[in-house]
C-alpha positions in Angstrom: -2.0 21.8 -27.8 -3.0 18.0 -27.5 -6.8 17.6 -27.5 -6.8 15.9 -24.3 -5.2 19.1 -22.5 -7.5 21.8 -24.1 -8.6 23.8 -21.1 -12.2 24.1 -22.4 -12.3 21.1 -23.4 -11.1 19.6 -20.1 -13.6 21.9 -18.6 -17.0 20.4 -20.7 -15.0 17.0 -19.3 -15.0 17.6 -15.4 -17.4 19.7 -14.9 -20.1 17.7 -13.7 -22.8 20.3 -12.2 -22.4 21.8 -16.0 -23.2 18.2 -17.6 -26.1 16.9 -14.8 -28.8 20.4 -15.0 -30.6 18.2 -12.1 -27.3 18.0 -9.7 -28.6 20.3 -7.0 -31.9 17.8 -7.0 -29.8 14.8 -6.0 -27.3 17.1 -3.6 -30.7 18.0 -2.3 -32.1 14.2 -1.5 -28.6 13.3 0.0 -29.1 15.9 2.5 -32.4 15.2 3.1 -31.7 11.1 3.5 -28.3 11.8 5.8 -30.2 14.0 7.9 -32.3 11.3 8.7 -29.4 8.8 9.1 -27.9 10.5 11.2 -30.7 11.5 13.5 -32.4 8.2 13.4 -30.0 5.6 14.0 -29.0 3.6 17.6 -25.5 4.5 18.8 -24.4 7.0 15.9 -21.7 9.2 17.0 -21.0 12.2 15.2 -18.2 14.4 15.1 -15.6 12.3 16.2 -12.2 13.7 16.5 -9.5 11.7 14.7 -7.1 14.4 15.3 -6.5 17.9 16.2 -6.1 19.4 12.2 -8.8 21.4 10.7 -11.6 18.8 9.5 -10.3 16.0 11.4 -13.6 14.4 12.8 -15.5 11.5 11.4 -19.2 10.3 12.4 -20.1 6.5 13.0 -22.9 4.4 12.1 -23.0 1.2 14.3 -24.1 -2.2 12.3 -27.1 -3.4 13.7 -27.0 -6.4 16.3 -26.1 -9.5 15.0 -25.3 -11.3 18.5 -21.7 -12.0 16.4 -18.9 -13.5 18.9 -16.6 -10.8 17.1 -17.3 -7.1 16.2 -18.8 -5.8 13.1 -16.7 -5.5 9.0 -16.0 -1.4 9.1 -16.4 0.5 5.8 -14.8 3.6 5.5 -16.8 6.1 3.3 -14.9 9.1 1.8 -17.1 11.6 -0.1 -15.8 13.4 -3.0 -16.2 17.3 -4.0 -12.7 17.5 -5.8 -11.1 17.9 -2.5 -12.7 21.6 -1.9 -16.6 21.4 -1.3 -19.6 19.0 0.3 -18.9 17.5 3.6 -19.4 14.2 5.7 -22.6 15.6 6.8 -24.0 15.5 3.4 -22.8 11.3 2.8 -24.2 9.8 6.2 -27.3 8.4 3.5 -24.8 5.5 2.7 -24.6 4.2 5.5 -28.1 2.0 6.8 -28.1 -0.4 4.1 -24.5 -1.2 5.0 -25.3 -1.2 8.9 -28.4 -3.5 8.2 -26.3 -5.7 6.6 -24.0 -6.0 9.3 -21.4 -3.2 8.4 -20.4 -0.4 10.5 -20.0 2.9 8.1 -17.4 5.4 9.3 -17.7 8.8 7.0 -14.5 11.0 8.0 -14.3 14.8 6.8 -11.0 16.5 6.0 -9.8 20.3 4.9 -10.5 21.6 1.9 -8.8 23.0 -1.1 -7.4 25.7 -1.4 -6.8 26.4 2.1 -4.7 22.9 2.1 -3.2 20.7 -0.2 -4.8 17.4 -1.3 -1.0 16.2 -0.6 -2.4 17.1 3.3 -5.5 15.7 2.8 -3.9 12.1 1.9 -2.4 12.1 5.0 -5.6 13.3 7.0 -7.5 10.2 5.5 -4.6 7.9 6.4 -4.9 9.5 10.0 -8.6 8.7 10.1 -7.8 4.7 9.1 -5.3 4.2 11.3 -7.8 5.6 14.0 -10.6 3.7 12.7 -7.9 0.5 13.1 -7.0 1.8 16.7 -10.0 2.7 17.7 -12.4 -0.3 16.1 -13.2 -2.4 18.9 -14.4 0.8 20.9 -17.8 0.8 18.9 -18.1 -2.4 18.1 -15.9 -2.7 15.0 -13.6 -5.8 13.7 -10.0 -3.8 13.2 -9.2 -6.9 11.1 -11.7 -6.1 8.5 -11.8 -2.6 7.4 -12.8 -1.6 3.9 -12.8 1.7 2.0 -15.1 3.5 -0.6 -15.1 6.5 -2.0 -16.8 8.6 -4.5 -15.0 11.1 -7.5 -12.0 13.2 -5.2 -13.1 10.3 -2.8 -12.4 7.5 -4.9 -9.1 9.3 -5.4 -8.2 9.2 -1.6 -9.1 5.9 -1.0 -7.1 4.2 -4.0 -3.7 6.4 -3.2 -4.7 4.8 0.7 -4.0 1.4 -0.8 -0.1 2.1 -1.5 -0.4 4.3 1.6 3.4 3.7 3.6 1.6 2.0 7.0 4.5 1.8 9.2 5.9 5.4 8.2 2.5 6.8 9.8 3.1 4.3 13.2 5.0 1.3 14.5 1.8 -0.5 15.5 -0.1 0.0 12.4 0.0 -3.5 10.2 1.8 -3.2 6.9 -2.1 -3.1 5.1 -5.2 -2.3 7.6 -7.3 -2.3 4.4 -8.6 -5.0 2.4 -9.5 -3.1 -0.3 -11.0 0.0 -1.8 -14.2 0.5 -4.0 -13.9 3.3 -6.0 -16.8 5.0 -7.7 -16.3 7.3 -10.3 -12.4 7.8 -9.3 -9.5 10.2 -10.3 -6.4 8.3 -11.0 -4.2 10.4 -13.8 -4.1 14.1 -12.3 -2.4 15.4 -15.3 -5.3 16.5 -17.0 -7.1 18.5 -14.0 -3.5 20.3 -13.6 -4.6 21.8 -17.5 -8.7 22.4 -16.2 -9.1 26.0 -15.6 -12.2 25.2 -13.4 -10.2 23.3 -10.6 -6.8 24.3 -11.1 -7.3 27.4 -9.0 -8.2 25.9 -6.1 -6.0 22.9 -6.4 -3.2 24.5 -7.1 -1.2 21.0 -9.0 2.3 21.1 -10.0 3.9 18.5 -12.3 5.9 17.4 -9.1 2.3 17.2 -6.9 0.7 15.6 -10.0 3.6 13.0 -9.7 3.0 12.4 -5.9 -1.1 12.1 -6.5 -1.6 10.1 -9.7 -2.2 6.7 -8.2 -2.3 4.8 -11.7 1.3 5.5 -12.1 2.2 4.1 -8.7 3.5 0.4 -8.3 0.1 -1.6 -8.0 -0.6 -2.6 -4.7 0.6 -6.1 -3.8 -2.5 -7.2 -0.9 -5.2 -4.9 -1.0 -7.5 -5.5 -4.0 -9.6 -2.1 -6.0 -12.9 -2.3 -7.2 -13.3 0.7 -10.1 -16.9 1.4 -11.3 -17.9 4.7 -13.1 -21.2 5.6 -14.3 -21.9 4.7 -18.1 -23.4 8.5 -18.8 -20.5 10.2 -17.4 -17.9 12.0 -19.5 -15.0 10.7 -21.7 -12.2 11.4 -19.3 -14.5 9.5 -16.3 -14.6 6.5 -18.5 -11.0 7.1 -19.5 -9.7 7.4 -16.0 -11.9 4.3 -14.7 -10.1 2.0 -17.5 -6.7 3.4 -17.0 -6.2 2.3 -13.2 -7.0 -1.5 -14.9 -5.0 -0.9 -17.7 -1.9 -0.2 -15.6 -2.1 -2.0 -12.4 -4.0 -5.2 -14.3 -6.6 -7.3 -13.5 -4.5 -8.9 -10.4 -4.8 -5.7 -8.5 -8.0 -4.3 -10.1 -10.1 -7.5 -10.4 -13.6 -5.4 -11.0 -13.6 -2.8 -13.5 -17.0 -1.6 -14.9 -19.3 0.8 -15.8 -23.2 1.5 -14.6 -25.5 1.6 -16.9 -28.1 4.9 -16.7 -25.8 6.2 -13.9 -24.3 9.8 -14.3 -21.6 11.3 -11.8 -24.0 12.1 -8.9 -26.6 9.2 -9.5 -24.0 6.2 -9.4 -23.6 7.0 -5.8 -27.0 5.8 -4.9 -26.2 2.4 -6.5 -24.3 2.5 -3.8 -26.2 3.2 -0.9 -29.3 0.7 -2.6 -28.7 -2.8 -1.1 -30.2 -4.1 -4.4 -27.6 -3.0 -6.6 -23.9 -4.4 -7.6 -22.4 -2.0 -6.0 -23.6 -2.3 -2.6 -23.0 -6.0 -3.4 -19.1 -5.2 -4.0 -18.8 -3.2 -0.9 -20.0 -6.0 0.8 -17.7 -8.4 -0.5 -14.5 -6.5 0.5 -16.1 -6.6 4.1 -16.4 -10.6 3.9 -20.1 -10.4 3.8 -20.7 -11.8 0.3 
């Protein structure tokens, strides 16, 4: 068996509680800065249906007043947990640098594996932008200026949202309601977690699903730009699968592709939350705020 595929092997690779011993610490200060998001902030509204599926609500964080003619950038935060554990509830902690900046952050949750396919979790998150797009100007959002993010499984669903099939989901819908996607520590090549004992249970990948959710070997995006970032102290196939979505769409569709230094999988998501840091900065940009 090729190296790559090597089930323990591919195990050591994604297992990312097994290679950061101080993950449940930084699970820990996520849940104790969301809670105070989303306790403490003006206008938040929480569980907010975006349909009528299992897991279809999302929670908003308004963007503090700017006395703006026109409503606020959106960013659309989807939290990873390879599509089968953590929750919304435990990402609202991105969102009050962005809403001091002048950002509202929308944080949708969806089903989990294995009681649904990450096939039907696509189309939940395309469900939840196409509300967020409907739905924009009802809490003070700019439906012309909508932005995604995501994080591991996250960064996953919001890069397969950027060759997402508007007009097949509705008739209103414009052809890309996205400017682009920031994708932190992101999944493109499936292949290899079809071969990883550890997830492969609860995922449950054929090589035809594997074909439909490998995003690198899609036809790059023609509008809608990615931003790929992984963190430098993450494994091989992290680094690997953050270089391949450059490699084959190109620089034209992925104009930033980096790594962080001193960031494993869980800590590179606080660069992203900390308006001092590049990847804040990034987010921003897609929004038109840099």
């Amino acid at each position: 068996m090729r190296p790559r595929l090597d089930p323990q092997w591919l195990d050591a690779q994604y297992s990312n509680r097994a290679r950061v011993p101080e993950h449940a610490q930084v699970l820990a200060n996520w849940a104790q800065a969301s809670a105070l998001a989303r306790s403490g902030g003006k206008g938040v509204q929480l569980d907010v249906a975006y349909g009528n599926g299992a897991g279809e609500t999302l929670d908003i964080f308004p963007a503090a007043p700017t006395g703006a003619p026109t409503g606020a950038p959106v960013l659309v935060f989807i939290h990873g947990g390879y599509w089968r554990s953590l929750d919304k509830a435990d990402h609202s902690f991105v969102a009050p640098g962005f809403n001091a900046a002048g950002a509202t952050v929308v944080v949708p949750n969806y089903a989990l594996c294995p009681a649904v396919s990450i096939e039907h979790i696509c189309l939940q998150m395309a469900r939840a932008v196409a509300w967020v797009w409907r739905n924009a100007a009802t809490f003070g959002g700019d439906p012309a200026r909508i932005a995604l993010a995501g994080h591991s499984a996250g960064g996953h669903l919001a890069t397969m949202l950027l060759s997402c099939r508007w007009k097949d989901l509705g008739e209103d819908l414009p052809s890309a309601p996205v400017s682009g996607a920031l994708s932190i520590s992101g999944l493109y090549d499936m292949e290899p977690l079809r071969h990883t004992p550890m997830l492969q249970g609860d995922l449950q990948l054929t090589p035809a699903s594997v074909s439909r959710l490998s995003p690198a070997f899609f036809p790059r995006p023609k509008g809608p730009k990615l931003y790929a970032a992984v963190g430098l102290d993450e494994s091989d196939e992290f680094l690997r699968q953050n270089r391949l979505i450059r490699d084959v769409w190109g620089p034209t569709a992925v104009p930033v592709c980096e790594t962080v230094p001193g960031a494993n999988h869980f800590t590179v998501l606080n660069r992203l939350a900390d308006p001092a840091h590049r990847l804040h900065e990034l987010a921003l940009r897609l929004l038109g705020l840099r």
